[in-house]
mmCIF file as gemmi writes it, N, C-alpha and C atoms, coordinates in Angstrom:
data_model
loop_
_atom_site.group_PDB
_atom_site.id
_atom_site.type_symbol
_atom_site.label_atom_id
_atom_site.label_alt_id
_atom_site.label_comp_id
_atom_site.label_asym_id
_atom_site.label_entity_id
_atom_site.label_seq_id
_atom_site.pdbx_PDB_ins_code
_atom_site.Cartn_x
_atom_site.Cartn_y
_atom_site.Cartn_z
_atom_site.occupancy
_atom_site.B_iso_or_equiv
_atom_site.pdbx_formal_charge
_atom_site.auth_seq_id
_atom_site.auth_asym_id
_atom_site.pdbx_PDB_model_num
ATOM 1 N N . UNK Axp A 1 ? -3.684 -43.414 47.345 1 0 ? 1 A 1
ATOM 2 C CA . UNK Axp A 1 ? -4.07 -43.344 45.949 1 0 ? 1 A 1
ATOM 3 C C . UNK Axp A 1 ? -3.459 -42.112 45.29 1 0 ? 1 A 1
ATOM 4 N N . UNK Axp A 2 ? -3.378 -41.247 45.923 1 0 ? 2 A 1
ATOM 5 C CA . UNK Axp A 2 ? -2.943 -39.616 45.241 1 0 ? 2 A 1
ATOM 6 C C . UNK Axp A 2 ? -1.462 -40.068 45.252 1 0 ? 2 A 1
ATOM 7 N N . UNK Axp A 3 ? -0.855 -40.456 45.556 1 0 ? 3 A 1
ATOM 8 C CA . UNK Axp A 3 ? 0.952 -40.757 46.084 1 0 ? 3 A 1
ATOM 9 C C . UNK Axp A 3 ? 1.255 -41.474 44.909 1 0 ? 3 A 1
ATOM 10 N N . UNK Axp A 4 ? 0.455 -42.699 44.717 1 0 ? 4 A 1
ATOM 11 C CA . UNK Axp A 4 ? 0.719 -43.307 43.371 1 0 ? 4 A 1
ATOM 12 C C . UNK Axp A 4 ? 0.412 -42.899 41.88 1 0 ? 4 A 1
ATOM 13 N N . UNK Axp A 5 ? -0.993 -42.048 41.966 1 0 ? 5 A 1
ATOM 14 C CA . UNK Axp A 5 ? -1.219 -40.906 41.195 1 0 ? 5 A 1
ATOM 15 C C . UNK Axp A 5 ? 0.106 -40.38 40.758 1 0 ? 5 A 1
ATOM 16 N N . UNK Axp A 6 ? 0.536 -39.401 41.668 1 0 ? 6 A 1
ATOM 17 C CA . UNK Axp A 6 ? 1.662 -38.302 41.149 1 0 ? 6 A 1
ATOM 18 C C . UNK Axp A 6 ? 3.319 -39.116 40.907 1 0 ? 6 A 1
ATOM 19 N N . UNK Axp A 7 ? 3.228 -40.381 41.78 1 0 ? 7 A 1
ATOM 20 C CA . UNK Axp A 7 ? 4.511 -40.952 40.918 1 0 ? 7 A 1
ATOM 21 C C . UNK Axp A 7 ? 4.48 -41.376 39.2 1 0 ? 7 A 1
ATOM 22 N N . UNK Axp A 8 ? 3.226 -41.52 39.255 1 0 ? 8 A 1
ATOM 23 C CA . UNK Axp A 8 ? 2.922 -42.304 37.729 1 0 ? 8 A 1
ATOM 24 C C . UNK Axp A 8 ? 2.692 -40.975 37.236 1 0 ? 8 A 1
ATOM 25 N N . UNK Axp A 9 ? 2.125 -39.982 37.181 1 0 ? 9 A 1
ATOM 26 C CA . UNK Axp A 9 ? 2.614 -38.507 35.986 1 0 ? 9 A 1
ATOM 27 C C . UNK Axp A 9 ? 4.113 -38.197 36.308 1 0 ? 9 A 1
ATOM 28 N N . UNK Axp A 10 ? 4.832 -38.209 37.576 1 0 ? 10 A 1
ATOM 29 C CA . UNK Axp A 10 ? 6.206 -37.794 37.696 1 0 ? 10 A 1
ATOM 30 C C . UNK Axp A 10 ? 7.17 -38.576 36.749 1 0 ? 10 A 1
ATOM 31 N N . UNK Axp A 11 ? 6.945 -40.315 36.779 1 0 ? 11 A 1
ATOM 32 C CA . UNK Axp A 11 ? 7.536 -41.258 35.789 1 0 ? 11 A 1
ATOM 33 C C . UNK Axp A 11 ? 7.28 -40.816 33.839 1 0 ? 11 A 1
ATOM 34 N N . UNK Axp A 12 ? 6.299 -40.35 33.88 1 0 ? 12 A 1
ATOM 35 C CA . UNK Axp A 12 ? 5.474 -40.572 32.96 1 0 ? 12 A 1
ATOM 36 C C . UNK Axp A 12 ? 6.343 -39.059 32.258 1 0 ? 12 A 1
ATOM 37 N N . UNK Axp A 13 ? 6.238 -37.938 32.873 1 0 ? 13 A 1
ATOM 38 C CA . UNK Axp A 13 ? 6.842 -36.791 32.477 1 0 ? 13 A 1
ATOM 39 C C . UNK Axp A 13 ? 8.066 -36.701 32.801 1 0 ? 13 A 1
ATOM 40 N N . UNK Axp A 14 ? 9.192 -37.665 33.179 1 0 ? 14 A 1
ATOM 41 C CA . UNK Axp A 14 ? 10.314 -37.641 33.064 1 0 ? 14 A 1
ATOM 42 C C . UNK Axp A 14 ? 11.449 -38.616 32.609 1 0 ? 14 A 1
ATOM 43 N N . UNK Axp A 15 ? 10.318 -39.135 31.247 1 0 ? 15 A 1
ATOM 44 C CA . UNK Axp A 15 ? 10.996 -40.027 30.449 1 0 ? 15 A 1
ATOM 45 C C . UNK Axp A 15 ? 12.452 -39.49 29.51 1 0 ? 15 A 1
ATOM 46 N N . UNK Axp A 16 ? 13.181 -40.816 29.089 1 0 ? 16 A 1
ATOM 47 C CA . UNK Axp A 16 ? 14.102 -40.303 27.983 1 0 ? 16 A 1
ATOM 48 C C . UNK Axp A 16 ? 13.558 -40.754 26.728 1 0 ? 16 A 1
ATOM 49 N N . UNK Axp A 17 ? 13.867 -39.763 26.356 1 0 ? 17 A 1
ATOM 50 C CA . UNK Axp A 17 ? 13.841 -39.755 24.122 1 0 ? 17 A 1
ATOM 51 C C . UNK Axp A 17 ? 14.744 -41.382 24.084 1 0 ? 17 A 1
ATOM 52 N N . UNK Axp A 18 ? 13.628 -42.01 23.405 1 0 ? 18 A 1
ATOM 53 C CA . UNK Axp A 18 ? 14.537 -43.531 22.807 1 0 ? 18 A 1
ATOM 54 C C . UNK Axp A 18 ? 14.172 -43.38 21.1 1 0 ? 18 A 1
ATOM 55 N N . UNK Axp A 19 ? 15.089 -44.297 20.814 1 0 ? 19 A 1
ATOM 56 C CA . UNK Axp A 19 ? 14.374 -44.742 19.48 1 0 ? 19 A 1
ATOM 57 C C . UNK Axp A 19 ? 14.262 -45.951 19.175 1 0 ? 19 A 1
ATOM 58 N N . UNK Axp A 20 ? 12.828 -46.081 18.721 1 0 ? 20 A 1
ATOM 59 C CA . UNK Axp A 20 ? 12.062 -47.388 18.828 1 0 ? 20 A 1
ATOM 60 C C . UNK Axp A 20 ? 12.672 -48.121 18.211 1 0 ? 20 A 1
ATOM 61 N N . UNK Axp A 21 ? 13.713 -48.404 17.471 1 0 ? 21 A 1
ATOM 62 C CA . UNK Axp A 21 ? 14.218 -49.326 16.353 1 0 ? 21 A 1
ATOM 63 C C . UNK Axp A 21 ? 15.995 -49.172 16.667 1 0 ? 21 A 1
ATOM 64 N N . UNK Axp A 22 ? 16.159 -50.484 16.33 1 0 ? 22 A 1
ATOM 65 C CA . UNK Axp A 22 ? 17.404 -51.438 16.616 1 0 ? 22 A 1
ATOM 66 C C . UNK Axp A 22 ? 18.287 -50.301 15.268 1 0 ? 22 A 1
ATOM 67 N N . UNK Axp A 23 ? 19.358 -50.418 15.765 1 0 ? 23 A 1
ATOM 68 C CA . UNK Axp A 23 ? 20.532 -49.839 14.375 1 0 ? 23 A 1
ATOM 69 C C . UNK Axp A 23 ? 20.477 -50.495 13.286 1 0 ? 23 A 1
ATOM 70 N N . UNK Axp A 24 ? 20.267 -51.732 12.917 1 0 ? 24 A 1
ATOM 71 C CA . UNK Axp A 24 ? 20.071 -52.484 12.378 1 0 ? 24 A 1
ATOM 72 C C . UNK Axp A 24 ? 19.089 -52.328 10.889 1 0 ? 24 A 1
ATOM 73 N N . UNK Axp A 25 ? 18.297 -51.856 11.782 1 0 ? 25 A 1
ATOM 74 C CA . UNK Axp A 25 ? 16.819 -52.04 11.265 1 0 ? 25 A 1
ATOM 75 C C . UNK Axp A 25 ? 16.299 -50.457 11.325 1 0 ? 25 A 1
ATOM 76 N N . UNK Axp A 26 ? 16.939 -49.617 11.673 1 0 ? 26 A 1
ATOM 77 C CA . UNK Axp A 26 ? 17.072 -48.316 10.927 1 0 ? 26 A 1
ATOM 78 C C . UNK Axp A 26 ? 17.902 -47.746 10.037 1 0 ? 26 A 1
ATOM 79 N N . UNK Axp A 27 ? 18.959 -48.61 9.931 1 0 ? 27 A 1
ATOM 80 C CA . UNK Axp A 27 ? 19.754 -48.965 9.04 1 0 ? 27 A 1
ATOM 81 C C . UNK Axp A 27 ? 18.796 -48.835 7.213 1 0 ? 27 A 1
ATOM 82 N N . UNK Axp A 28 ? 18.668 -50.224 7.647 1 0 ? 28 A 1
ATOM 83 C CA . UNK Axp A 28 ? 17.782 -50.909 6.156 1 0 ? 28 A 1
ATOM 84 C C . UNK Axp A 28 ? 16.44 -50.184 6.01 1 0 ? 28 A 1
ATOM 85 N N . UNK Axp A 29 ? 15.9 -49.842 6.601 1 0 ? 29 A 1
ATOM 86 C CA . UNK Axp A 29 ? 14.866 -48.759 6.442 1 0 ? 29 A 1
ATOM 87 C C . UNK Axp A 29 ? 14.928 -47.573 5.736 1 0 ? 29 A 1
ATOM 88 N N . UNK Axp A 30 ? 16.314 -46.809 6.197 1 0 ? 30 A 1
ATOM 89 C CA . UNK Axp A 30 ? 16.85 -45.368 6.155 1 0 ? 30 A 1
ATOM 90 C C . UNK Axp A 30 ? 16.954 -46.182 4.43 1 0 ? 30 A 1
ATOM 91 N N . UNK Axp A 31 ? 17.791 -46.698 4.106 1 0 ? 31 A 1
ATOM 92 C CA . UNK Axp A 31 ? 18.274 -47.187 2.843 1 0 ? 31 A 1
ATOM 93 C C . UNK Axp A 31 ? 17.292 -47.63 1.785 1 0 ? 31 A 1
ATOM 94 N N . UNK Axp A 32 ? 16.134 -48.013 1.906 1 0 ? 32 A 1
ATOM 95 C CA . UNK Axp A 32 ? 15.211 -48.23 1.424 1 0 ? 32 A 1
ATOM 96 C C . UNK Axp A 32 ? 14.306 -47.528 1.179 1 0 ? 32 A 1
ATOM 97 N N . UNK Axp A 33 ? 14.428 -46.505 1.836 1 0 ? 33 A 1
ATOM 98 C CA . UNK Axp A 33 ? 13.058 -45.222 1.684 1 0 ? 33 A 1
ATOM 99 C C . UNK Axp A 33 ? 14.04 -44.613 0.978 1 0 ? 33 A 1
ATOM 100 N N . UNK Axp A 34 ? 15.264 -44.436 1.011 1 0 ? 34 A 1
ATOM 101 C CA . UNK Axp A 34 ? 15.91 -43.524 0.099 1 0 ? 34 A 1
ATOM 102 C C . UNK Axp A 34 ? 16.042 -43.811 -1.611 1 0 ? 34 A 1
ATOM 103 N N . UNK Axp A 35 ? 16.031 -45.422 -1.596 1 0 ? 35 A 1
ATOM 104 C CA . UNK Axp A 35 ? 15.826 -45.468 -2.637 1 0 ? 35 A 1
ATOM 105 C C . UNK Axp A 35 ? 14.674 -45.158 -3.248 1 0 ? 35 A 1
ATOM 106 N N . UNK Axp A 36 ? 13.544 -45.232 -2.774 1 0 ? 36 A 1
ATOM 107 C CA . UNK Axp A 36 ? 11.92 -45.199 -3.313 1 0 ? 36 A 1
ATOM 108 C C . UNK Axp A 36 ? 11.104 -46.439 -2.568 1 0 ? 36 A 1
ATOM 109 N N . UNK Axp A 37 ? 11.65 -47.031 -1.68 1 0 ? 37 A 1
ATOM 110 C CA . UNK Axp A 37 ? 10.869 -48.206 -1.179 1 0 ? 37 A 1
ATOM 111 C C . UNK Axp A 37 ? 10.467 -47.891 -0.427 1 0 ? 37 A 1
ATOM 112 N N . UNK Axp A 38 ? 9.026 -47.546 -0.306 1 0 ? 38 A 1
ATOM 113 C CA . UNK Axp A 38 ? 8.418 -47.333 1.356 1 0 ? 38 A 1
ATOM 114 C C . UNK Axp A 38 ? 7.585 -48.503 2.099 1 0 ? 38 A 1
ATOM 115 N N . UNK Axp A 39 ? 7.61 -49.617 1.337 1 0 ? 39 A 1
ATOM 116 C CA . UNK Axp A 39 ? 7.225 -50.439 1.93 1 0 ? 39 A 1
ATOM 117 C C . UNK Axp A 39 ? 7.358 -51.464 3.103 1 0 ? 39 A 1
ATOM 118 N N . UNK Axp A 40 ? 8.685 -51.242 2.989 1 0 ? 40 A 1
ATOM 119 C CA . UNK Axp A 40 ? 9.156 -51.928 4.104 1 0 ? 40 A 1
ATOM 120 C C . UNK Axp A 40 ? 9.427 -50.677 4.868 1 0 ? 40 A 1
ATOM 121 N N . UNK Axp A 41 ? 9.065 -49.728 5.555 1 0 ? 41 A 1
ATOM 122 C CA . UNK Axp A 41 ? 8.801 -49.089 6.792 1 0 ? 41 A 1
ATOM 123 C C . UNK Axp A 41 ? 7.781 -49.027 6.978 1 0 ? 41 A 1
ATOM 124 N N . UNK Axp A 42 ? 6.856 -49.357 5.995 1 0 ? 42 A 1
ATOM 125 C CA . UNK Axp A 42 ? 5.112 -49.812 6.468 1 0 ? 42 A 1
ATOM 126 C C . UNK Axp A 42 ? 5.147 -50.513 6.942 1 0 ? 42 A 1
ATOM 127 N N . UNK Axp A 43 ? 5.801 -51.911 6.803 1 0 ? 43 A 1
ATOM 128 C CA . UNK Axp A 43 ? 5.675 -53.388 7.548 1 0 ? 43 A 1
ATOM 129 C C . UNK Axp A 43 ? 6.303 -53.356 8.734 1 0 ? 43 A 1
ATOM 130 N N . UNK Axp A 44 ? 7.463 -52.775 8.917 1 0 ? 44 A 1
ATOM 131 C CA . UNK Axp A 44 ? 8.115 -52.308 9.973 1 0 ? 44 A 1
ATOM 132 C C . UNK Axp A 44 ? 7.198 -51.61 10.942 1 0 ? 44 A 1
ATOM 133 N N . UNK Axp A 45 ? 6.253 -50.213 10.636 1 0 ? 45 A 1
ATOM 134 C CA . UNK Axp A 45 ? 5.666 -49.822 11.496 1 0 ? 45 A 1
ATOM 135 C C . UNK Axp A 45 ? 4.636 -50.767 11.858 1 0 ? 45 A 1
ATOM 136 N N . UNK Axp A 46 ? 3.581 -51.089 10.812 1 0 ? 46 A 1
ATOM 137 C CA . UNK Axp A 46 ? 2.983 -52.437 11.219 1 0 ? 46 A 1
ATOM 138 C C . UNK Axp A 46 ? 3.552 -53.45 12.093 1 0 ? 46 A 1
ATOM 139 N N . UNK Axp A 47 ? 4.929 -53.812 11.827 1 0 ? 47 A 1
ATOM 140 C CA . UNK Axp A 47 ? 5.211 -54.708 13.168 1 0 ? 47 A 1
ATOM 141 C C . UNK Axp A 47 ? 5.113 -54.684 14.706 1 0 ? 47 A 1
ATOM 142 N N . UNK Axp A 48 ? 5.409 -53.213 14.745 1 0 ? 48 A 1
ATOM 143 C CA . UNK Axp A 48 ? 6.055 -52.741 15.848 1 0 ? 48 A 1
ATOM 144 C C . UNK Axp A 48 ? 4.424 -52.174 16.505 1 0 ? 48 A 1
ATOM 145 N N . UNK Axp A 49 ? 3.025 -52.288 15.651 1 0 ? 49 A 1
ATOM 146 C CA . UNK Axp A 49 ? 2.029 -52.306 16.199 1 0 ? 49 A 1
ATOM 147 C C . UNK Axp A 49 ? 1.282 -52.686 16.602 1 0 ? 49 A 1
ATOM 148 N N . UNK Axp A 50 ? 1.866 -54.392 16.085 1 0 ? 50 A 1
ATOM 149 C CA . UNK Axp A 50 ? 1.581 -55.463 16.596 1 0 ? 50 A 1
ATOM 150 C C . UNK Axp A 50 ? 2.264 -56.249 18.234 1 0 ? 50 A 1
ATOM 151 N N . UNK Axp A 51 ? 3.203 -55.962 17.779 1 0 ? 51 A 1
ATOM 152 C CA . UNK Axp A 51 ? 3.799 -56.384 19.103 1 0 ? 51 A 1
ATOM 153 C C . UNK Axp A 51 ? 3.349 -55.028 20.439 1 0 ? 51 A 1
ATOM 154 N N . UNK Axp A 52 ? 3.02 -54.253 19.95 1 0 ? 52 A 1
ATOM 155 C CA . UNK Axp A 52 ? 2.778 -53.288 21.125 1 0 ? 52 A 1
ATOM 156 C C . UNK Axp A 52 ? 1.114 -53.657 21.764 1 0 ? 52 A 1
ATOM 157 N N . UNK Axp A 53 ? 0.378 -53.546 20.623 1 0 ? 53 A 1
ATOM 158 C CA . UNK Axp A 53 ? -0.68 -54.575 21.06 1 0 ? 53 A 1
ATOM 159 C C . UNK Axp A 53 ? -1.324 -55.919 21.375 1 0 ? 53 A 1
ATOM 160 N N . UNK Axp A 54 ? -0.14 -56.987 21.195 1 0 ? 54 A 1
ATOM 161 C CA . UNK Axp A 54 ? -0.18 -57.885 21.638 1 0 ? 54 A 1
ATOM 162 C C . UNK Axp A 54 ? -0.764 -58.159 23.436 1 0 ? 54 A 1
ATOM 163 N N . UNK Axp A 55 ? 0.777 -57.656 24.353 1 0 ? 55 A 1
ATOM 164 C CA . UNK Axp A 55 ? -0.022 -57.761 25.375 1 0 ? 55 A 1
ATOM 165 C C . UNK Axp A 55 ? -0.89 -57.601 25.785 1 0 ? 55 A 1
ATOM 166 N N . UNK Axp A 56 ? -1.523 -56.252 25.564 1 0 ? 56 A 1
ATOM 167 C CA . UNK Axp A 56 ? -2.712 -55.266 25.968 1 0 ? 56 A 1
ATOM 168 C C . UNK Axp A 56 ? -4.338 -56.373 25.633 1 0 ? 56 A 1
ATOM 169 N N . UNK Axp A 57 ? -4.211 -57.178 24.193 1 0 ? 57 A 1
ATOM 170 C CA . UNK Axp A 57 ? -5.073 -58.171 24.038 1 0 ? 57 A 1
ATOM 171 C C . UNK Axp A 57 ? -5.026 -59.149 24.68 1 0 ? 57 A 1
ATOM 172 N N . UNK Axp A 58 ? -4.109 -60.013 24.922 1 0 ? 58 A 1
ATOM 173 C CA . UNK Axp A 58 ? -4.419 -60.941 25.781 1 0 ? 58 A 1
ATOM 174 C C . UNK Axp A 58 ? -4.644 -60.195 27.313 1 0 ? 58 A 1
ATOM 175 N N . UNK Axp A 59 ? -3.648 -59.767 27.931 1 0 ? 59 A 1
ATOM 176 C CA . UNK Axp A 59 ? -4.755 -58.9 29.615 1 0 ? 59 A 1
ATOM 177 C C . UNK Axp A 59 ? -6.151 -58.931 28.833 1 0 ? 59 A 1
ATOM 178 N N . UNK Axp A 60 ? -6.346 -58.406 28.246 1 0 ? 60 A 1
ATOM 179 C CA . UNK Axp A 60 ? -8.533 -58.378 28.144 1 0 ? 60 A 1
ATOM 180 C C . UNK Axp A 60 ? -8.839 -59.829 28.314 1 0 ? 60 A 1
ATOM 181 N N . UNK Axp A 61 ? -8.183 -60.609 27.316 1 0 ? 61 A 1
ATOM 182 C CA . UNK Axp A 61 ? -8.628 -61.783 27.191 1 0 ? 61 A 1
ATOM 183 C C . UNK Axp A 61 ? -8.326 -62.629 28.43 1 0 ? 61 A 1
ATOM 184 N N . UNK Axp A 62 ? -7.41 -62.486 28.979 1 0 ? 62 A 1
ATOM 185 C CA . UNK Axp A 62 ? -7.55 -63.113 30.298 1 0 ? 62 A 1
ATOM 186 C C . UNK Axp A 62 ? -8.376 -62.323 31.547 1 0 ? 62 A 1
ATOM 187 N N . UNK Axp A 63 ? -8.441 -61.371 31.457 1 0 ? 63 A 1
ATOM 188 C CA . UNK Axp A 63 ? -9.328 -60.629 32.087 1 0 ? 63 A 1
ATOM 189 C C . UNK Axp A 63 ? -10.737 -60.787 32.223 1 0 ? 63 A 1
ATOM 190 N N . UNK Axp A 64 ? -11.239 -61.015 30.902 1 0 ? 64 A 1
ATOM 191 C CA . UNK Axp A 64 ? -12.408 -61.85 30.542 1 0 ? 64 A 1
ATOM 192 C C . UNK Axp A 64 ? -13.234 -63.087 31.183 1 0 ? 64 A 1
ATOM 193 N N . UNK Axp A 65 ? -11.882 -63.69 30.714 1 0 ? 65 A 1
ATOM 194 C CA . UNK Axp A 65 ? -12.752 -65.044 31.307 1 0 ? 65 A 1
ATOM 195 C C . UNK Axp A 65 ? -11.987 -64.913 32.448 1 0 ? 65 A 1
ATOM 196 N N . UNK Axp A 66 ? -11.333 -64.428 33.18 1 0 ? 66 A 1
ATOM 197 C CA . UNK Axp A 66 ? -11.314 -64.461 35.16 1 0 ? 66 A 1
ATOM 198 C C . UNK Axp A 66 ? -12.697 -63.666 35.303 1 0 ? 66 A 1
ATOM 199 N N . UNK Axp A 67 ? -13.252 -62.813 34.796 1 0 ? 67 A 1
ATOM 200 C CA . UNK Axp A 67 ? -14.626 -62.143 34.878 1 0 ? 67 A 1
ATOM 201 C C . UNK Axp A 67 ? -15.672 -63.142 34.712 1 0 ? 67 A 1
ATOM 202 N N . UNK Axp A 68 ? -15.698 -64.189 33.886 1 0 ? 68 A 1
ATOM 203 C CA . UNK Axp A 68 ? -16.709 -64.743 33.638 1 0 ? 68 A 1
ATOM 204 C C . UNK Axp A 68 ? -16.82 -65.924 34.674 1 0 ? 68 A 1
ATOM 205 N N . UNK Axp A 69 ? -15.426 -66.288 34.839 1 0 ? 69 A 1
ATOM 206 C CA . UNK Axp A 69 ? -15.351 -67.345 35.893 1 0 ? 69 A 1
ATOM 207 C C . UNK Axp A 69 ? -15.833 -66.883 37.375 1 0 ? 69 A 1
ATOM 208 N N . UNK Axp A 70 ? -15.403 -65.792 38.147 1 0 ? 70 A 1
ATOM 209 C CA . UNK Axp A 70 ? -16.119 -65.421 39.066 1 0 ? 70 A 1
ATOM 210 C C . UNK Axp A 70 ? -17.45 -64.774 39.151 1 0 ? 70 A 1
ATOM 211 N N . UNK Axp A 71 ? -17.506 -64.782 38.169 1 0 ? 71 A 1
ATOM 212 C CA . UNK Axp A 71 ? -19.575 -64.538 38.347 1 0 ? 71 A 1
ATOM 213 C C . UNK Axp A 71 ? -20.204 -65.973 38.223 1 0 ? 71 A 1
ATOM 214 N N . UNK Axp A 72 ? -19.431 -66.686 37.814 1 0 ? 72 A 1
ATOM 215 C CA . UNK Axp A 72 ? -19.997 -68.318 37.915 1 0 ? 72 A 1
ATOM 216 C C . UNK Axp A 72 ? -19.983 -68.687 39.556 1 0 ? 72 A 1
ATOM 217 N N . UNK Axp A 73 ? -18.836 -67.982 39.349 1 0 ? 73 A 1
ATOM 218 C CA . UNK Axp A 73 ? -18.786 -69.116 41.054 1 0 ? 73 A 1
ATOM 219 C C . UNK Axp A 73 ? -19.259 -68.116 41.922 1 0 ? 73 A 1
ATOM 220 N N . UNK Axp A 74 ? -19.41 -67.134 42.058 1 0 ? 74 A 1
ATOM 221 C CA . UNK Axp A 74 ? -20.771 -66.134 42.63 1 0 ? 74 A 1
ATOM 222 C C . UNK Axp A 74 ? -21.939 -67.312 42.734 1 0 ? 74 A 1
ATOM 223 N N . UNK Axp A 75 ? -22.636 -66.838 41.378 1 0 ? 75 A 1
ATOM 224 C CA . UNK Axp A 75 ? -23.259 -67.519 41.221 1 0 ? 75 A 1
ATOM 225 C C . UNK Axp A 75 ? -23.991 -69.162 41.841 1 0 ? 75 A 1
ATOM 226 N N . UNK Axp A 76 ? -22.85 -69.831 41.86 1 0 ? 76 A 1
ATOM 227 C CA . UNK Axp A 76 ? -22.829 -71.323 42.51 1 0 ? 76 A 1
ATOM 228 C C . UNK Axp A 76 ? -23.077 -71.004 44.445 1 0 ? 76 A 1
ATOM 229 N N . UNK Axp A 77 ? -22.338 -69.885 44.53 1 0 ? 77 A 1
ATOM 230 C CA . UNK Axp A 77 ? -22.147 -69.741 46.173 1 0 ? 77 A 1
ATOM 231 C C . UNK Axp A 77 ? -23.272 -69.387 46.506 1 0 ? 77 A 1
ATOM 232 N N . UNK Axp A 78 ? -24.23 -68.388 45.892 1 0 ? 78 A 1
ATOM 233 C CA . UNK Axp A 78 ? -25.262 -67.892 46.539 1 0 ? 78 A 1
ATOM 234 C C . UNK Axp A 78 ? -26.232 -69.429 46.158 1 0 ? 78 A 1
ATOM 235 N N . UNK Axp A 79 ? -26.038 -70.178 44.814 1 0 ? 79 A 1
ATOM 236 C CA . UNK Axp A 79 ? -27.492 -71.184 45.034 1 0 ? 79 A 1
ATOM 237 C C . UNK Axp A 79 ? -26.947 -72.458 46.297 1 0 ? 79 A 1
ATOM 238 N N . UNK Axp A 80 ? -25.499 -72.492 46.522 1 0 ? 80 A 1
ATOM 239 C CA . UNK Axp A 80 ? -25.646 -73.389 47.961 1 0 ? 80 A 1
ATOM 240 C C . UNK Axp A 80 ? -25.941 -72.734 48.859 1 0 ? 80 A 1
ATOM 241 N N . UNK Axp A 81 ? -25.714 -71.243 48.831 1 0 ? 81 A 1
ATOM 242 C CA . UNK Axp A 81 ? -25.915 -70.545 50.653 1 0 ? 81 A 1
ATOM 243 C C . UNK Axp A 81 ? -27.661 -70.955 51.009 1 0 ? 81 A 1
ATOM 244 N N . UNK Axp A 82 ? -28.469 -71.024 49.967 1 0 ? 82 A 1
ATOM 245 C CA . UNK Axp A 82 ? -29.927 -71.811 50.448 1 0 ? 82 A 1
ATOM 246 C C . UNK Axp A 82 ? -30.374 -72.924 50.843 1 0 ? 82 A 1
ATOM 247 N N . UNK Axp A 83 ? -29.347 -73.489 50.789 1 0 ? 83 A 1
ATOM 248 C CA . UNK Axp A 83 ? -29.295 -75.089 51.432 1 0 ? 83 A 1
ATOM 249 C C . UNK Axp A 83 ? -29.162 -75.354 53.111 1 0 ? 83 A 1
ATOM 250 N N . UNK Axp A 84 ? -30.372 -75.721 53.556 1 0 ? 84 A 1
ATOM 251 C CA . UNK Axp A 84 ? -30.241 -75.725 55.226 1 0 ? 84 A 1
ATOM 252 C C . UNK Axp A 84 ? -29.043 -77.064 54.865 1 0 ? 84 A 1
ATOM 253 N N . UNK Axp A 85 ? -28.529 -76.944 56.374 1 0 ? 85 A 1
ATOM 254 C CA . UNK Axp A 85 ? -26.848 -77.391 57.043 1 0 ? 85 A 1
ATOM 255 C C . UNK Axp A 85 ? -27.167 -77.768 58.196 1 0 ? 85 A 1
């Protein structure tokens, strides 16, 4: 547990500087805030906060009901384990 611990702060503290956005699309951004438009780097950041939380919601949501499903079948196992055999 400690081994995987210190690889995951070692990974974690020896990332590279990226930038979150395509040339593209820092492009039209850069150009648009310069004119006075800040709206579309709102929607832009909004996008990019969506898709980051996307996965993270569904894992719960599947997480969930695999939680709910094995307390069912808990459940089911202990009311047959009272059944003489």
């Amino acid at each position: 547990m400690r081994r995987v611990l210190i690889t995951a702060l070692v990974l974690t503290m020896a990332t590279v500087q990226s930038w979150a956005q395509c040339a593209m699309c820092r492009g039209a951004v850069e150009s648009s805030v310069s004119a006075g438009d800040t709206s579309m780097a709102s929607n832009l950041n909004l996008g990019i906060l969506y898709l980051f939380f996307a996965p993270y919601v569904l894992a719960a949501v599947i997480g969930y009901f695999w939680y709910k499903r094995s307390k069912q079948n808990g459940q089911k196992t202990k009311g047959l384990s009272g059944i003489p055999g």
